[in-house]
Structure formats: C-alpha cells, structure tokens
N, CA, C and O atoms as CSV, one atom per row, in Angstrom:
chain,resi,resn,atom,element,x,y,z
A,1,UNK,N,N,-17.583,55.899,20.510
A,1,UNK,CA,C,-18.046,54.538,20.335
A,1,UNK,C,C,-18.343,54.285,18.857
A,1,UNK,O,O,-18.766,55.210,18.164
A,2,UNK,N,N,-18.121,52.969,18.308
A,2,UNK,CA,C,-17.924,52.594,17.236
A,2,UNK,C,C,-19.453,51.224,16.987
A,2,UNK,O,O,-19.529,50.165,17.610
A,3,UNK,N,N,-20.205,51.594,16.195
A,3,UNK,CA,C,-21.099,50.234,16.564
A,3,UNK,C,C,-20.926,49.743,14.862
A,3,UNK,O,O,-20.994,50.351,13.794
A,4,UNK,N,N,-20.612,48.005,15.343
A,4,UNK,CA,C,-20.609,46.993,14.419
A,4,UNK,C,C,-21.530,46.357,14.400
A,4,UNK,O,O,-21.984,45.814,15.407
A,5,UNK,N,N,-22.204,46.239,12.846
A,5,UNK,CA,C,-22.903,44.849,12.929
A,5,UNK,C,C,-22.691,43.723,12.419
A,5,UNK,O,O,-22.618,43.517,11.207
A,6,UNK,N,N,-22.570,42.868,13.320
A,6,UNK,CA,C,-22.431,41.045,12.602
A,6,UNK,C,C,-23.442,40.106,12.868
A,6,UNK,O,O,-24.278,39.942,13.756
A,7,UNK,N,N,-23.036,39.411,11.593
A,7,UNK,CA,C,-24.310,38.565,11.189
A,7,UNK,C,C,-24.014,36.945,11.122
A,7,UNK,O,O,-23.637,36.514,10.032
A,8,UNK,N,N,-24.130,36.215,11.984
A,8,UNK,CA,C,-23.457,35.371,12.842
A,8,UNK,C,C,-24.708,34.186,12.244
A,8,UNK,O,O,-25.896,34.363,12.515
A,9,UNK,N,N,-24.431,33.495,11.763
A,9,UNK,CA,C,-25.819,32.058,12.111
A,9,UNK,C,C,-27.211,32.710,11.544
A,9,UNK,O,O,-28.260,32.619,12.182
A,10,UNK,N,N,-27.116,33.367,10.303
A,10,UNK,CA,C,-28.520,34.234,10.682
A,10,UNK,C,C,-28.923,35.078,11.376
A,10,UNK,O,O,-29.802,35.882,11.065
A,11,UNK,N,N,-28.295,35.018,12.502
A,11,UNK,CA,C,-28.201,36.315,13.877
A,11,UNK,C,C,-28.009,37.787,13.806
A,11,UNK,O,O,-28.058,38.199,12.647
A,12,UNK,N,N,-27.878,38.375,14.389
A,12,UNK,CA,C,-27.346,40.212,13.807
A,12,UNK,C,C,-27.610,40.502,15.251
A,12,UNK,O,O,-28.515,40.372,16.074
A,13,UNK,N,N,-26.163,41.041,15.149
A,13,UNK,CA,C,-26.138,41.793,16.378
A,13,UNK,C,C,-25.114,42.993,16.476
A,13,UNK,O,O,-24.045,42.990,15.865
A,14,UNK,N,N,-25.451,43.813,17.132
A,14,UNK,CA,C,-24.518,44.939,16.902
A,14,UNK,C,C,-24.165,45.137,18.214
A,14,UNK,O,O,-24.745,45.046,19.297
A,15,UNK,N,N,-22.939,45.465,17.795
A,15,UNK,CA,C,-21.608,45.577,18.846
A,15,UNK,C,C,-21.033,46.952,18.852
A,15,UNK,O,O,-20.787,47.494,17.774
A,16,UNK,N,N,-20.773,47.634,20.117
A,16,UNK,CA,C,-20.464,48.584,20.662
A,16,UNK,C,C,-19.060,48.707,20.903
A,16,UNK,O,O,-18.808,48.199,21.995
A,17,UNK,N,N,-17.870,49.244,20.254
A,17,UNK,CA,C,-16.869,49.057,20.630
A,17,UNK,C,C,-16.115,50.367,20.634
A,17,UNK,O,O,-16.541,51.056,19.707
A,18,UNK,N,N,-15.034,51.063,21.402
A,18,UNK,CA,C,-14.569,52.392,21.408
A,18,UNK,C,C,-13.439,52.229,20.384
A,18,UNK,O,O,-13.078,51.082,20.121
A,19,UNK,N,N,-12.895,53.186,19.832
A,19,UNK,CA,C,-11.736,53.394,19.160
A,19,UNK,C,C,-10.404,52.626,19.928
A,19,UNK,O,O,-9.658,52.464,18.963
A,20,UNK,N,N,-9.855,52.195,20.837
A,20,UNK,CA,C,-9.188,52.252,21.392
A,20,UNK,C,C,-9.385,50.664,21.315
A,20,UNK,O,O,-8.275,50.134,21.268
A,21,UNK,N,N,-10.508,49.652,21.285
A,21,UNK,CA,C,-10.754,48.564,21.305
A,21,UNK,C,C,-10.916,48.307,19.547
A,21,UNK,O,O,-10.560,47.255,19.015
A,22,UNK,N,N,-11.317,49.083,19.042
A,22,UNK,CA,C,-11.208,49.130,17.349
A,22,UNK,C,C,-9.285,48.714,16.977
A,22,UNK,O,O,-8.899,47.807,16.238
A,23,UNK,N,N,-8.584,49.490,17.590
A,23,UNK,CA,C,-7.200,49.692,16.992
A,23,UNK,C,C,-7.120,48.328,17.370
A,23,UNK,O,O,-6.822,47.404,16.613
A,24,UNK,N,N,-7.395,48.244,18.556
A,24,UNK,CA,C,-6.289,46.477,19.477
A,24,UNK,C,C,-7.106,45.250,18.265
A,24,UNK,O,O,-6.599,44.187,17.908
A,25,UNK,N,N,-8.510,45.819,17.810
A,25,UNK,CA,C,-8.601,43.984,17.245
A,25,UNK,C,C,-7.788,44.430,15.704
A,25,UNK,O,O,-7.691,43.379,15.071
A,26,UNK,N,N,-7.181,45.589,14.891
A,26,UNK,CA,C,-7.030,45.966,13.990
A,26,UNK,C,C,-5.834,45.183,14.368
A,26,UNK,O,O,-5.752,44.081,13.827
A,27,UNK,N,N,-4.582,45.631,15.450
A,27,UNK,CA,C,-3.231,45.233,15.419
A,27,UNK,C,C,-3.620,43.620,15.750
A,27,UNK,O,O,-2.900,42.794,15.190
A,28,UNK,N,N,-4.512,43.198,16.463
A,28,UNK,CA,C,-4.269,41.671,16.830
A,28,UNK,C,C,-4.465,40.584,15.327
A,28,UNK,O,O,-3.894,39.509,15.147
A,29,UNK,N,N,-5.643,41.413,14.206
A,29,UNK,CA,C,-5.777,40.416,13.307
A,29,UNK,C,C,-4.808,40.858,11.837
A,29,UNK,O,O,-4.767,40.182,10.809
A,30,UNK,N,N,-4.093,42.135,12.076
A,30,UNK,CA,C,-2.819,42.187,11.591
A,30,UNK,C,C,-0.801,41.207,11.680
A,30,UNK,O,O,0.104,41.029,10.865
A,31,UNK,N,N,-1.072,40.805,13.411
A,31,UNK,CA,C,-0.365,40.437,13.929
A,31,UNK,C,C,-0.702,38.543,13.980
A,31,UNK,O,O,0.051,37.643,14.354
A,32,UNK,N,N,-1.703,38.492,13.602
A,32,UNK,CA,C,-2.353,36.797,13.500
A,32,UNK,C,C,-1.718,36.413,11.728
A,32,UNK,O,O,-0.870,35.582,11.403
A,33,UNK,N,N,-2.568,37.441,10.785
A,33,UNK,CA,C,-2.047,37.260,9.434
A,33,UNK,C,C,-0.552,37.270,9.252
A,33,UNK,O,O,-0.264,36.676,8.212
A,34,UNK,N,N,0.664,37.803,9.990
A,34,UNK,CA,C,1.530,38.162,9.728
A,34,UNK,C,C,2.586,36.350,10.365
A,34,UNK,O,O,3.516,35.750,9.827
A,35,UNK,N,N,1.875,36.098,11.560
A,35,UNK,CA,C,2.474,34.955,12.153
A,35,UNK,C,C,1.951,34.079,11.369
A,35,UNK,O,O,2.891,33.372,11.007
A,36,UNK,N,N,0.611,33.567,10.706
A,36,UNK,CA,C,0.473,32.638,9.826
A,36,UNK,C,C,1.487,32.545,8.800
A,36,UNK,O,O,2.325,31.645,8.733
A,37,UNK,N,N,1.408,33.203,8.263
A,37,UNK,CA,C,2.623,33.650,7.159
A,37,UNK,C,C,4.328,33.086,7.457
A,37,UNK,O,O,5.242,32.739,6.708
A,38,UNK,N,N,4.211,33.181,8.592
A,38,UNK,CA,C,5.398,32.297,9.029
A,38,UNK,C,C,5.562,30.609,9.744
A,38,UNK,O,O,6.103,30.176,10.761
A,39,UNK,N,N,4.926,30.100,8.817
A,39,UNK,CA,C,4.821,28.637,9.249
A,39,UNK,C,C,5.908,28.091,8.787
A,39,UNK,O,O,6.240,28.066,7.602
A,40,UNK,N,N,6.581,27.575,9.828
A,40,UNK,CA,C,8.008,26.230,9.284
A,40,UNK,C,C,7.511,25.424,8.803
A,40,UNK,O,O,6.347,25.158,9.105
A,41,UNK,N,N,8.099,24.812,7.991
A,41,UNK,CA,C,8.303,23.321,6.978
A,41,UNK,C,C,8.957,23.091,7.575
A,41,UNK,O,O,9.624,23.896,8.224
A,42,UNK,N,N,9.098,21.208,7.631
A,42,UNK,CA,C,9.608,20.964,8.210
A,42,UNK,C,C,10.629,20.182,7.384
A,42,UNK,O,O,10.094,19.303,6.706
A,43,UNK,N,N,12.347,20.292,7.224
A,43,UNK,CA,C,13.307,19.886,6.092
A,43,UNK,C,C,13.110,18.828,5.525
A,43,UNK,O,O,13.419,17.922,6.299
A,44,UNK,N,N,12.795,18.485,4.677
A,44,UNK,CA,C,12.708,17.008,3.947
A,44,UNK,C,C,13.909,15.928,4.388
A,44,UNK,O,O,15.045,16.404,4.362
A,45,UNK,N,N,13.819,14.919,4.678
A,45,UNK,CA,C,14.389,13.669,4.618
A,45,UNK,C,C,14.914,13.029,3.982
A,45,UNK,O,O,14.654,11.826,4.027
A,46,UNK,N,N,15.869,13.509,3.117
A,46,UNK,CA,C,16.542,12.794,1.661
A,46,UNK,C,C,16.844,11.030,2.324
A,46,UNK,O,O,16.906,10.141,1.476
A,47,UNK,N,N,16.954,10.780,3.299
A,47,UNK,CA,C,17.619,9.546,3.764
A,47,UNK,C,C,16.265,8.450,3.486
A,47,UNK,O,O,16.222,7.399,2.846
A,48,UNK,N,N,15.390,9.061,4.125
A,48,UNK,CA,C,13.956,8.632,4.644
A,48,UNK,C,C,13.126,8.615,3.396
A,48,UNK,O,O,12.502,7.575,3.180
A,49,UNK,N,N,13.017,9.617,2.528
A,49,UNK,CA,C,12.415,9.246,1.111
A,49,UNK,C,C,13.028,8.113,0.408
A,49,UNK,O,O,12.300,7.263,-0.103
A,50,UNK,N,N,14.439,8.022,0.332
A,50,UNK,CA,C,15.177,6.998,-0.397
A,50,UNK,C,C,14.670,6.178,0.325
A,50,UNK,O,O,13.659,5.583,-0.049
A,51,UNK,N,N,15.017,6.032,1.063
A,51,UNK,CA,C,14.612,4.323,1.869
A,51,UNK,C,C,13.189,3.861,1.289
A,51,UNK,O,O,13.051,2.829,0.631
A,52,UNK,N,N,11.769,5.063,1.725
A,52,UNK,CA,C,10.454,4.624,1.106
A,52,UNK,C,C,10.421,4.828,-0.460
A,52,UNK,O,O,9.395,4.825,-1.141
A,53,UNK,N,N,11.321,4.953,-0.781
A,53,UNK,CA,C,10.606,5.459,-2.164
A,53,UNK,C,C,11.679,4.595,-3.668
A,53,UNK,O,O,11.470,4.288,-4.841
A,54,UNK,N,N,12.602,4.528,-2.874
A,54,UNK,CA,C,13.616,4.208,-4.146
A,54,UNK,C,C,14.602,2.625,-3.808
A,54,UNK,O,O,15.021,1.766,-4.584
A,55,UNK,N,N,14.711,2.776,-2.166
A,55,UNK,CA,C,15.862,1.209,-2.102
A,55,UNK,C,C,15.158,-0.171,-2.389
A,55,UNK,O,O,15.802,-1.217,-2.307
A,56,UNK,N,N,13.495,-0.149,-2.809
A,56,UNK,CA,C,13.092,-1.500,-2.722
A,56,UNK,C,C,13.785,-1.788,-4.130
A,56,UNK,O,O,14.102,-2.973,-4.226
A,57,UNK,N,N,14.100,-1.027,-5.232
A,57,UNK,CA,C,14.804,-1.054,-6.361
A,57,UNK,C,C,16.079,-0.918,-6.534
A,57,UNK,O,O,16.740,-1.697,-7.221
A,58,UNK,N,N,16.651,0.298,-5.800
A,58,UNK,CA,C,17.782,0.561,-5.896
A,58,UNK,C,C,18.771,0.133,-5.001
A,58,UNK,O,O,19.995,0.135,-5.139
A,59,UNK,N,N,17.907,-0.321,-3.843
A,59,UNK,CA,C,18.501,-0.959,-3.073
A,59,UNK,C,C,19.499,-0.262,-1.840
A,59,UNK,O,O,20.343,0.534,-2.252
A,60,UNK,N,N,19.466,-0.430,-0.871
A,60,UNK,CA,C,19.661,0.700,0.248
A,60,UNK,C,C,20.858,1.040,0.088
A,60,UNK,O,O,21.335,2.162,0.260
A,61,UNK,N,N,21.320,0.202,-0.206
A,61,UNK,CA,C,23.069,1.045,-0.586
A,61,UNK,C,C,22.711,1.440,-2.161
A,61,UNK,O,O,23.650,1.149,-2.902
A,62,UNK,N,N,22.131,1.743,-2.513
A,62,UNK,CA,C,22.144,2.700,-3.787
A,62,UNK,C,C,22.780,2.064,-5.202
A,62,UNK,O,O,23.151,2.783,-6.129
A,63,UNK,N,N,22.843,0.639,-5.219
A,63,UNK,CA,C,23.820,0.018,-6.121
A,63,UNK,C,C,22.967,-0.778,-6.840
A,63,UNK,O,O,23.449,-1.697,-7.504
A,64,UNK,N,N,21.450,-0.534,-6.820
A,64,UNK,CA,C,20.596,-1.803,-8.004
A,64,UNK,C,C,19.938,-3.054,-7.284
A,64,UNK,O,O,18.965,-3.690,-7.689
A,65,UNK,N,N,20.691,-3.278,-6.105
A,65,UNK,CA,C,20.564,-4.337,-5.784
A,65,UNK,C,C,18.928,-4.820,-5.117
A,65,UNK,O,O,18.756,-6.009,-4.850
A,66,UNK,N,N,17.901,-3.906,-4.909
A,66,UNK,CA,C,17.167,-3.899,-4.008
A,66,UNK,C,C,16.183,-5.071,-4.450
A,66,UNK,O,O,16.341,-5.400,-5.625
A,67,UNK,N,N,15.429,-5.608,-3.916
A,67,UNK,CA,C,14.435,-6.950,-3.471
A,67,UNK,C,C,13.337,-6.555,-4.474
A,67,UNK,O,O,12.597,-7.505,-4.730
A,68,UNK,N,N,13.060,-5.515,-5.052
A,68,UNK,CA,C,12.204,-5.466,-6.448
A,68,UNK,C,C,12.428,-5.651,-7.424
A,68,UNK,O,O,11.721,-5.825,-8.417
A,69,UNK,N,N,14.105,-5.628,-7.165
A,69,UNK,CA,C,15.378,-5.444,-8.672
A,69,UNK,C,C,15.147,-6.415,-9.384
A,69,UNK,O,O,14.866,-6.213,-10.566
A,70,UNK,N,N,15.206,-7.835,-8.831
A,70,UNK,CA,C,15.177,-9.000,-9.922
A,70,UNK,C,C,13.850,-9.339,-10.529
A,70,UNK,O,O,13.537,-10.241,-11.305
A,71,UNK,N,N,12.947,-8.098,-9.811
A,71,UNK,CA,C,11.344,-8.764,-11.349
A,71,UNK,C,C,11.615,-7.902,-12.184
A,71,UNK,O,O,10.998,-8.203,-13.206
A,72,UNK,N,N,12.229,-6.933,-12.347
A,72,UNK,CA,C,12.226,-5.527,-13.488
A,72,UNK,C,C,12.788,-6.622,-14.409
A,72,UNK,O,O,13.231,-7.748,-14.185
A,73,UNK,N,N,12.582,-5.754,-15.737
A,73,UNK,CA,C,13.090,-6.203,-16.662
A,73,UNK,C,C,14.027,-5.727,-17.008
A,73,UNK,O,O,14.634,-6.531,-17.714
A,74,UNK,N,N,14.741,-4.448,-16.874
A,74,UNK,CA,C,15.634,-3.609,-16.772
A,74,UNK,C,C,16.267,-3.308,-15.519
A,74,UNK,O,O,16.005,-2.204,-15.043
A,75,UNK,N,N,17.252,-4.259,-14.720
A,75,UNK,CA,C,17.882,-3.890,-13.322
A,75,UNK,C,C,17.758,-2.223,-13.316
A,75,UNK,O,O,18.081,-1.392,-14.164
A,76,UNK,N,N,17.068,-2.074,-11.817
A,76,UNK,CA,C,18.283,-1.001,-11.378
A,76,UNK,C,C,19.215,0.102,-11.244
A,76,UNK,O,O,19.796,0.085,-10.159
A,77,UNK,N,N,19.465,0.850,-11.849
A,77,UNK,CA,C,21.262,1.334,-12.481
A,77,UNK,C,C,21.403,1.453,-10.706
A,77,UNK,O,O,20.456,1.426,-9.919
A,78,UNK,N,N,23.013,1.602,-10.326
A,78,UNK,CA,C,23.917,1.976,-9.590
A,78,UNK,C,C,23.797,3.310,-9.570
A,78,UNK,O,O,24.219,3.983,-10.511
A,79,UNK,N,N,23.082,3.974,-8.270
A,79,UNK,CA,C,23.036,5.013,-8.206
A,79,UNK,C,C,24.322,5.760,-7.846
A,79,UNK,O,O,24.500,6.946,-8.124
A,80,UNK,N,N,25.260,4.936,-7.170
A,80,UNK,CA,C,26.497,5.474,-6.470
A,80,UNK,C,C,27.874,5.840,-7.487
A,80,UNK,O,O,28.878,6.403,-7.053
A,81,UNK,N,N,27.686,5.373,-9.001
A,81,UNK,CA,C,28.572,5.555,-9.753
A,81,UNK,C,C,27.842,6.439,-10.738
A,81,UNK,O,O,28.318,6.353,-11.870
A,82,UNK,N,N,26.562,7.471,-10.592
A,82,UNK,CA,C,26.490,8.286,-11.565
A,82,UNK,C,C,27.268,9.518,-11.637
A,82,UNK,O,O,27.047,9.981,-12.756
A,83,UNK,N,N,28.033,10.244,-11.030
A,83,UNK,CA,C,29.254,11.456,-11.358
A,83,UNK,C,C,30.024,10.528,-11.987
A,83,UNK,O,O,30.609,11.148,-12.875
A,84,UNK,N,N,30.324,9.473,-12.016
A,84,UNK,CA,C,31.899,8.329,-12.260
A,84,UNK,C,C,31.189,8.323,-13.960
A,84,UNK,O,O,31.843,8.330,-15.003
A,85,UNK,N,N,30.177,8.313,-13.868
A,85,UNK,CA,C,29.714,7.769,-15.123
A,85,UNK,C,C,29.357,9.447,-16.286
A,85,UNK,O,O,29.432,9.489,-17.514
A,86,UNK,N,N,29.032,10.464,-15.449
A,86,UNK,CA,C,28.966,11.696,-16.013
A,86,UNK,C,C,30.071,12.778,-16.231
A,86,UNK,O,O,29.851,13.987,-16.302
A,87,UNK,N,N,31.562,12.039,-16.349
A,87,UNK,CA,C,32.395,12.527,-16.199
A,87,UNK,C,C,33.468,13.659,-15.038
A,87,UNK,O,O,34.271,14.590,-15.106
A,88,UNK,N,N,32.719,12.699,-13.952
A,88,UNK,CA,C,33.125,13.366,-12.551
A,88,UNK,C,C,32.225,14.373,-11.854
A,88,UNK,O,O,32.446,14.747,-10.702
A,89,UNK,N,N,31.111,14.839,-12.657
A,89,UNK,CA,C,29.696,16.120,-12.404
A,89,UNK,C,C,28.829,14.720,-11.741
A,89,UNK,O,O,28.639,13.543,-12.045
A,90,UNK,N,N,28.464,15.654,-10.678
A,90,UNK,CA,C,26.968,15.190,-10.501
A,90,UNK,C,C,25.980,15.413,-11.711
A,90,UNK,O,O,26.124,16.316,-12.535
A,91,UNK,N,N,25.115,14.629,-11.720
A,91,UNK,CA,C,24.148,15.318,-13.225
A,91,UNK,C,C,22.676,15.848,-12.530
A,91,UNK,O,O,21.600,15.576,-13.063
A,92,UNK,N,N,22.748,16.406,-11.644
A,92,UNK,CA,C,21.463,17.048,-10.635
A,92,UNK,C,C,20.513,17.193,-11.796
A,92,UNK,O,O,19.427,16.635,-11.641
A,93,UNK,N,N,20.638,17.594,-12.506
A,93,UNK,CA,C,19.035,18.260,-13.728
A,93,UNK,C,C,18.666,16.733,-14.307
A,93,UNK,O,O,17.553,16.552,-14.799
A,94,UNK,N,N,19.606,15.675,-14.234
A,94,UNK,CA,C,19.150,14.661,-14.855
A,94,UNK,C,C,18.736,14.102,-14.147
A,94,UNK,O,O,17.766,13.402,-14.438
A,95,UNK,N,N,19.280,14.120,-12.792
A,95,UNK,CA,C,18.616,13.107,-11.963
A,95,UNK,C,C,17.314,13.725,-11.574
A,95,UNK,O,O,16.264,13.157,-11.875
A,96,UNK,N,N,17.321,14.882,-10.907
A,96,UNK,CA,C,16.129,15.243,-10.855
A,96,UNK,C,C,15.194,15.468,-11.756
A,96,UNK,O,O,14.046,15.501,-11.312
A,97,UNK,N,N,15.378,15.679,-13.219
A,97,UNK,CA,C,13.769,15.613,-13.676
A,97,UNK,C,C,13.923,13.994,-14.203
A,97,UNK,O,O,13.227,13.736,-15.185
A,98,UNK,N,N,14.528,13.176,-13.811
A,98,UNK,CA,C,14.412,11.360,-13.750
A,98,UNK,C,C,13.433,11.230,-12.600
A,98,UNK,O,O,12.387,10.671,-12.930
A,99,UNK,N,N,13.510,11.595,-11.369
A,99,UNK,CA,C,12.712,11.066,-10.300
A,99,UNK,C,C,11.092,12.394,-11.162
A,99,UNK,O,O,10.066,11.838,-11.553
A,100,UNK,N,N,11.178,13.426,-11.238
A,100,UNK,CA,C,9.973,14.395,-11.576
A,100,UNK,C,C,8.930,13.214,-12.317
A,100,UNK,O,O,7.787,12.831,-12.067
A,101,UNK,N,N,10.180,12.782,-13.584
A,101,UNK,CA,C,9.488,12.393,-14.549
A,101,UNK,C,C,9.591,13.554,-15.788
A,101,UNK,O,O,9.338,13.108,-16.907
A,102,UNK,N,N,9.709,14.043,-15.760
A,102,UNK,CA,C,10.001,15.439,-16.260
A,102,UNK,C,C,10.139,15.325,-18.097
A,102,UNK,O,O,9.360,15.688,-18.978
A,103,UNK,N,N,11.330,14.734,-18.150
A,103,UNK,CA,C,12.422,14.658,-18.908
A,103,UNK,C,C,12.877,13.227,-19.042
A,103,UNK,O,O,14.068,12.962,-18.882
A,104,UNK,N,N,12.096,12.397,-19.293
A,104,UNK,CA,C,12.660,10.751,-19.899
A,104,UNK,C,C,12.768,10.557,-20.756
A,104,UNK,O,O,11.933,11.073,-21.499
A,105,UNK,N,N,14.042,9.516,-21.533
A,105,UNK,CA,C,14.414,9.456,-22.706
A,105,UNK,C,C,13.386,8.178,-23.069
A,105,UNK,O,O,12.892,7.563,-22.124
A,106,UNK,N,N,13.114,7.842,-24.244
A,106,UNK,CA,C,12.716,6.659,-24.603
A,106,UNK,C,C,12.898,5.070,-24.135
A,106,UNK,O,O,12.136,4.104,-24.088
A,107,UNK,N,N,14.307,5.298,-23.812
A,107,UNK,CA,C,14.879,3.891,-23.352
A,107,UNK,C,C,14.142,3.964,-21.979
A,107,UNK,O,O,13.612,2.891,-21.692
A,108,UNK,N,N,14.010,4.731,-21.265
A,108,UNK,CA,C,13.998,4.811,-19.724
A,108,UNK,C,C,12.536,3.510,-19.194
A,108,UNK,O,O,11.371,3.412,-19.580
A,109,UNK,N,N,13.214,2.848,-18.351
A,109,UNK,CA,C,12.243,1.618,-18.073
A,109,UNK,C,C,10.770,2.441,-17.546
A,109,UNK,O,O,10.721,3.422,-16.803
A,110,UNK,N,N,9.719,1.774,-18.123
A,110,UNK,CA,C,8.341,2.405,-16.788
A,110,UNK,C,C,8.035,1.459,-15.518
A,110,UNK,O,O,6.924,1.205,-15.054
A,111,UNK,N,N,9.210,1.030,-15.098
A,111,UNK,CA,C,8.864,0.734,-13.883
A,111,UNK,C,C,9.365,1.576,-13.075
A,111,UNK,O,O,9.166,1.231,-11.910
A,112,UNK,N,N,9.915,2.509,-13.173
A,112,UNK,CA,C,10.704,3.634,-12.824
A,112,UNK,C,C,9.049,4.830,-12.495
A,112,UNK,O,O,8.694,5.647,-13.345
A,113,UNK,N,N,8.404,4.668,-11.338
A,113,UNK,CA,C,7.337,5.586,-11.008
A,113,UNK,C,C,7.869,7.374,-11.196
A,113,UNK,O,O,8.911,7.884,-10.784
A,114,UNK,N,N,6.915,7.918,-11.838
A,114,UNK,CA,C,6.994,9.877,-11.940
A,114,UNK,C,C,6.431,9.678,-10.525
A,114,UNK,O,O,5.377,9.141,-10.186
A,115,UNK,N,N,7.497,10.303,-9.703
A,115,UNK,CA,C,7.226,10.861,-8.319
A,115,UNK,C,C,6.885,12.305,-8.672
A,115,UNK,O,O,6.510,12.971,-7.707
A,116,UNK,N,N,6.924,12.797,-9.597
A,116,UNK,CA,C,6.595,14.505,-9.378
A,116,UNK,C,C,4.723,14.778,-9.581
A,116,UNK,O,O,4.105,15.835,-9.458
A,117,UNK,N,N,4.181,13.346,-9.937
A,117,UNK,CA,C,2.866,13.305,-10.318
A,117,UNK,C,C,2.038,13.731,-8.882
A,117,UNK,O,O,1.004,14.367,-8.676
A,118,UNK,N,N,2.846,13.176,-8.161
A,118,UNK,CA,C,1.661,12.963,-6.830
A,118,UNK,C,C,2.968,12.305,-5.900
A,118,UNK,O,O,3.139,12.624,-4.723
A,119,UNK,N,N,3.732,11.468,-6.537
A,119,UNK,CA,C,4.627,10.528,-5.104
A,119,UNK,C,C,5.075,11.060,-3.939
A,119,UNK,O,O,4.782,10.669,-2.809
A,120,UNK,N,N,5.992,12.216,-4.317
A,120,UNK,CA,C,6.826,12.596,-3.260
A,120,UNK,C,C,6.262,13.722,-2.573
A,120,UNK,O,O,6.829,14.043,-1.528
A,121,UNK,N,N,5.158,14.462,-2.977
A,121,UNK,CA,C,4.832,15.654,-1.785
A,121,UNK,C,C,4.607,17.029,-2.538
A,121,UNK,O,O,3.888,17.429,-3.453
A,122,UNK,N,N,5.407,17.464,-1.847
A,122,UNK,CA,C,5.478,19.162,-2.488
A,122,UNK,C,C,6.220,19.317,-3.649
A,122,UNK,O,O,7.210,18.586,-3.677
A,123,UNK,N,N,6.069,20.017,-4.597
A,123,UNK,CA,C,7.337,20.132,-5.325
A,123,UNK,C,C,8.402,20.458,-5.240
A,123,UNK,O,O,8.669,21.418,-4.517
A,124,UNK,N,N,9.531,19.695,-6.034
A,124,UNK,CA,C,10.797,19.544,-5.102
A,124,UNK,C,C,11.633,20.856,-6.133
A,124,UNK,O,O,11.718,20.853,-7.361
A,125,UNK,N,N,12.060,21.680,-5.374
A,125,UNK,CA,C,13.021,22.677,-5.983
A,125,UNK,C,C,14.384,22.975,-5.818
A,125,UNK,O,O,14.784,23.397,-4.733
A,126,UNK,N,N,15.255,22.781,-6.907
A,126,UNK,CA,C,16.366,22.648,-6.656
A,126,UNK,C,C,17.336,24.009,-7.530
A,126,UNK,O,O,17.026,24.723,-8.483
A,127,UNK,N,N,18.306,23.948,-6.880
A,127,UNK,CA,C,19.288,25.115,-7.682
A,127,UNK,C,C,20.806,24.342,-8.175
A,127,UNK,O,O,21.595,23.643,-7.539
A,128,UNK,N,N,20.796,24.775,-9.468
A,128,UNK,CA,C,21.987,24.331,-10.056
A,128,UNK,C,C,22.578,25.074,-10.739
A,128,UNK,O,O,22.429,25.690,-11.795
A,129,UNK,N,N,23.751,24.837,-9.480
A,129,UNK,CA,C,24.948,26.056,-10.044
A,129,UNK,C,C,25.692,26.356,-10.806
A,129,UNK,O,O,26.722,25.688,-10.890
A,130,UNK,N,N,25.554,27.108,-11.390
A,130,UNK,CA,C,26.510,27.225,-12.742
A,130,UNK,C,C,28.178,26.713,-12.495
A,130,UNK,O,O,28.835,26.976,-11.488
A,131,UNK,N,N,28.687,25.877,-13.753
A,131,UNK,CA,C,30.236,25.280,-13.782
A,131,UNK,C,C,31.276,26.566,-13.761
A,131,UNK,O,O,32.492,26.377,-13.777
C-alpha cells in the first residue's frame, strides 16, 4: 500500500492506494496527456474567409467590384488577374504577407485592413515551393 496526501480546498486527506492502482492512474494520466495532444483543427475555409473578410471590397467574384469598392479611394485590384499580371506565377509571398500586412509597399491603400494583427485567427502558414 501506497499512502497519498492531497490537499484539496484546504482539506488533507490521505489516500491509501496499492501499487497496482498506483500504475493504472500513472497509465490513465499518461494516456489523457497523450490524447490531448491530439486535438483536430478544424481546415480553414478559404471560400468562407473571402466572402467575410475580403468580397465586400473585392467583390465575390474576386474582380474589385464589391459594394465597399466605390467609397475607397483606391478601387479594389482584380484579384483574378494577379498570375496574368506576375508573369504567369502565382505571387503567394506577396499576396500573403499583403493580407499579414507583413510587407506593404508605400503605395499600398490603408483601407486594405492587416488581417495578421488580430483579423483572421491563427497564424496563417504557408509553404512556397521552390521554381
């Protein structure tokens, strides 16, 4: 027999437990830490962020057009012609540290919100593959 003491609320009490009941709470709060550790995320929504986050500007088809577009002072850009416009590449590092905020040039309008401040969630991590 194994005696524990815990101290509960101010309380103390000691607990009597055999080796055999020692191992089982050893594997059960081994086997609790190990399943926490495996919590799903659940996949992000590229469709569903655009919609909340970017078409009131960009407009749901992705072309400038969106219902915030005409107070900016700077439309928009056409999201659907940026490879056309980057010489056939997607420009992933540009676009993404554009939404971060990351990496803006001077010209870049500030009505254009840094989602990497707080907007969009978790931080967004991406891989870009070498040409």
């Amino acid at each position: 027999m194994i005696q524990i003491n815990v101290t509960l609320l101010r309380w103390r009490y000691a607990i009597s437990i055999t080796k055999q009941q020692e191992c089982a709470i050893r594997i059960l709060w081994v086997a609790a830490l190990g399943l926490a550790g495996r919590v799903e995320l659940a996949e992000p929504d590229g469709a569903k962020s655009f919609m909340n986050n970017c078409a009131s500007c960009h407009g749901a088809d992705a072309k400038g057009g969106g219902a915030m577009s005409r107070h900016l002072i700077k439309t928009a850009p056409d999201l659907t012609t940026l490879s056309a416009r980057n010489g056939g590449i997607f420009p992933i590092n540009y676009v993404m540290s554009t939404i971060d905020g990351f990496n803006r040039a001077l010209h870049f309008s500030g009505a254009m919100p840094e989602f990497g401040a707080n907007g969009m969630g978790d931080t967004i991590v991406w891989y870009s593959a070498p040409a």
